[in-house]
C-alpha positions as a Markdown table, in Angstrom:
| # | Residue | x | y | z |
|---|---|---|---|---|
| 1 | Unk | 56.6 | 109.8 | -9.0 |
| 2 | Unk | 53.8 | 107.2 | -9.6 |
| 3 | Unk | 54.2 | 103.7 | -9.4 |
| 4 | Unk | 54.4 | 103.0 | -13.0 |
| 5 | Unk | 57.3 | 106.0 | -13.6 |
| 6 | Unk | 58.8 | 104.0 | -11.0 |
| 7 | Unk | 58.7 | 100.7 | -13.1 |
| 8 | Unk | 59.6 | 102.0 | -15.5 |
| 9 | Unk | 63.1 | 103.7 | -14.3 |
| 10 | Unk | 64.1 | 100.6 | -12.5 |
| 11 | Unk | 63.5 | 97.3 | -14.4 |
| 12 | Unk | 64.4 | 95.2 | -12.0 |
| 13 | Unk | 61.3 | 96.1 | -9.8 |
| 14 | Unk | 59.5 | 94.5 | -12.5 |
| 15 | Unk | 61.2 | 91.4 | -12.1 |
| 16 | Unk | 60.6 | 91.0 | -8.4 |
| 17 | Unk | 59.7 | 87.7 | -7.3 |
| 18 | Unk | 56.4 | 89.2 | -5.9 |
| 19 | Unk | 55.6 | 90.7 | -9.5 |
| 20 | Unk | 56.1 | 87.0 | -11.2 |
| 21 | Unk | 54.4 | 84.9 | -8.2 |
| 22 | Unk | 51.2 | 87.4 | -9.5 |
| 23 | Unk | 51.4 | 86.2 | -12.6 |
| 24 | Unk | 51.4 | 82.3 | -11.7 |
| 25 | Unk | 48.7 | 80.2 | -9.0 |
| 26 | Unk | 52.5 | 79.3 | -7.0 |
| 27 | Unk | 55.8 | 79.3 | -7.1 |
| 28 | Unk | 56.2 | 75.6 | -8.9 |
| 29 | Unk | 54.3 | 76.8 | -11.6 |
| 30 | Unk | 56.1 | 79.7 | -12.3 |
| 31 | Unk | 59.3 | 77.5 | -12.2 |
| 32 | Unk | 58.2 | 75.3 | -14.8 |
| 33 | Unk | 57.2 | 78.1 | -17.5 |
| 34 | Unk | 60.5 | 80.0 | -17.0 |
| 35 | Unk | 62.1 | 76.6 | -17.5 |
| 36 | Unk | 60.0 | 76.0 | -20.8 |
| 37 | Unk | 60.3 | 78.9 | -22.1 |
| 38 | Unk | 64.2 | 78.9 | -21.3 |
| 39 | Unk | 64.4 | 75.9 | -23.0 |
| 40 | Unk | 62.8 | 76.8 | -25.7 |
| 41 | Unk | 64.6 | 80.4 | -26.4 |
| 42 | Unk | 67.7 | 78.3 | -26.2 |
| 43 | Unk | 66.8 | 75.9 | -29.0 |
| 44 | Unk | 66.4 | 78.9 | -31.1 |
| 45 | Unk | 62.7 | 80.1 | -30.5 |
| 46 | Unk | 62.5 | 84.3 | -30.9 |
| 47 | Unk | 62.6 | 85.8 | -27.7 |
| 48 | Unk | 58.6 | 88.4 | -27.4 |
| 49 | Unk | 61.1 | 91.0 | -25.4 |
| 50 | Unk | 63.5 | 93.4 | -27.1 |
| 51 | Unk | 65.9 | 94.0 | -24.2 |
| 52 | Unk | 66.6 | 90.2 | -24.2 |
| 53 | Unk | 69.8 | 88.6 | -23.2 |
| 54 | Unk | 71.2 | 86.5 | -25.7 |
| 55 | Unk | 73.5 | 85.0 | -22.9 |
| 56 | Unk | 71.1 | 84.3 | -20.6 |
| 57 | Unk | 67.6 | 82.2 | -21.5 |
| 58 | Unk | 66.2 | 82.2 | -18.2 |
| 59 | Unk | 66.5 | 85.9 | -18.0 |
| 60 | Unk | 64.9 | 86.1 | -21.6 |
| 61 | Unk | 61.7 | 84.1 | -20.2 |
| 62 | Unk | 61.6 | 85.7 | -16.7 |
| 63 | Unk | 61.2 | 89.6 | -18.5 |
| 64 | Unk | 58.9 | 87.6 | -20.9 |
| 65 | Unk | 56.5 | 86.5 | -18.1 |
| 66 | Unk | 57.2 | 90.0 | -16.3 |
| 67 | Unk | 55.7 | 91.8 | -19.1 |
| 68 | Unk | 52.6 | 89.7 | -19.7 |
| 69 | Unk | 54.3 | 88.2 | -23.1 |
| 70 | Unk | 54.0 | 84.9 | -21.9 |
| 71 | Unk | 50.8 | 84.0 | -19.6 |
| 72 | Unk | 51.2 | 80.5 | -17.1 |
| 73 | Unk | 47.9 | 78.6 | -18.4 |
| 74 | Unk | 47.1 | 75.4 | -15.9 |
| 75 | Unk | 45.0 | 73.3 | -18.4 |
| 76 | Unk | 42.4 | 70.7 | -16.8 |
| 77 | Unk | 42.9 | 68.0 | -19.2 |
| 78 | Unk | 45.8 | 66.3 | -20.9 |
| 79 | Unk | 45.5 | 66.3 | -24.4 |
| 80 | Unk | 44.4 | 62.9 | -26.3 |
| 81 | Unk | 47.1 | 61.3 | -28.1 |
| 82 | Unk | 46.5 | 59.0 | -30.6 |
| 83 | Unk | 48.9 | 56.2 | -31.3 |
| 84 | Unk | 50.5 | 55.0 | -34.7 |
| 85 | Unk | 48.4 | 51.8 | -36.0 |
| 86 | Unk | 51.2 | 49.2 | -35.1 |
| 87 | Unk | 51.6 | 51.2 | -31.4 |
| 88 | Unk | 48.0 | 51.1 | -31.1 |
| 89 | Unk | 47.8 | 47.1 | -32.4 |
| 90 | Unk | 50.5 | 46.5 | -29.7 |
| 91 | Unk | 48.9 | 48.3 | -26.8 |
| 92 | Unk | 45.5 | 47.1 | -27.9 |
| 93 | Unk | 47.1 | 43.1 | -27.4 |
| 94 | Unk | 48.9 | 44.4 | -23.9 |
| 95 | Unk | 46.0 | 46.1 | -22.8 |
| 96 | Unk | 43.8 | 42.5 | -23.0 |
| 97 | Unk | 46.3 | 40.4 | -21.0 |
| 98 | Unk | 46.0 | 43.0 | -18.1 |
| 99 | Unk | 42.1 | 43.1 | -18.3 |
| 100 | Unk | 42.6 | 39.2 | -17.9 |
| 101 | Unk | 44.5 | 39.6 | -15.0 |
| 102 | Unk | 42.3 | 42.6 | -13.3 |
| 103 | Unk | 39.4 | 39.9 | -13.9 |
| 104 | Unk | 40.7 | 37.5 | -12.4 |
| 105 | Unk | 42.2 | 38.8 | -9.4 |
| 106 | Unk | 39.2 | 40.6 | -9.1 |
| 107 | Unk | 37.5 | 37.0 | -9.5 |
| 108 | Unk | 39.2 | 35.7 | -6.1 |
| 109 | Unk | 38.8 | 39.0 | -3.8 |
| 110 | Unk | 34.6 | 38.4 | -4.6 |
């Protein structure tokens, strides 16, 4: 028997711990997608696996990430978020008062 007759004729070898840390840089990332994606399937998002359990979302996202359905992404950036007008009028006039104090702390340390 090959490796992936194997695979297939137990499924839980496919959700070994080993076979999901492949899938993520370490174990805390791989944590926080099957908690995402958990979260998710319970607010009513589809499951990408047929042989999910309706019972169960963290199973749902754990065979999700264990059959490449679902791929742990680390971005490098945050994304921009851009603030209603009042928000941004607000934290524009907050914003100034704590440039005034940088400066002038900054003032007495020079």
């Amino acid at each position: 028997m090959t490796k992936e007759q194997e695979k297939k004729s137990t499924p839980m070898a496919v959700l070994s711990i080993d076979n999901l840390l492949s899938k993520a840089e370490n174990k805390f990332l791989l944590s926080n997608a099957i908690a995402g994606r958990a979260k998710q399937v319970s607010e009513g998002s589809l499951p990408y696996v047929s042989d999910f359990d309706p019972t169960n979302p963290i199973v749902t996202a754990i065979k999700e990430i264990a059959n490449d359905k679902i791929r742990i992404k680390v971005l490098k950036t945050a994304p921009k978020e851009t603030p209603k007008e009042e928000e941004a009028e607000a934290l524009g006039e907050e914003v100034s008062v704590l440039e005034e104090l940088s400066r002038k702390k900054n003032k007495k340390y020079k």
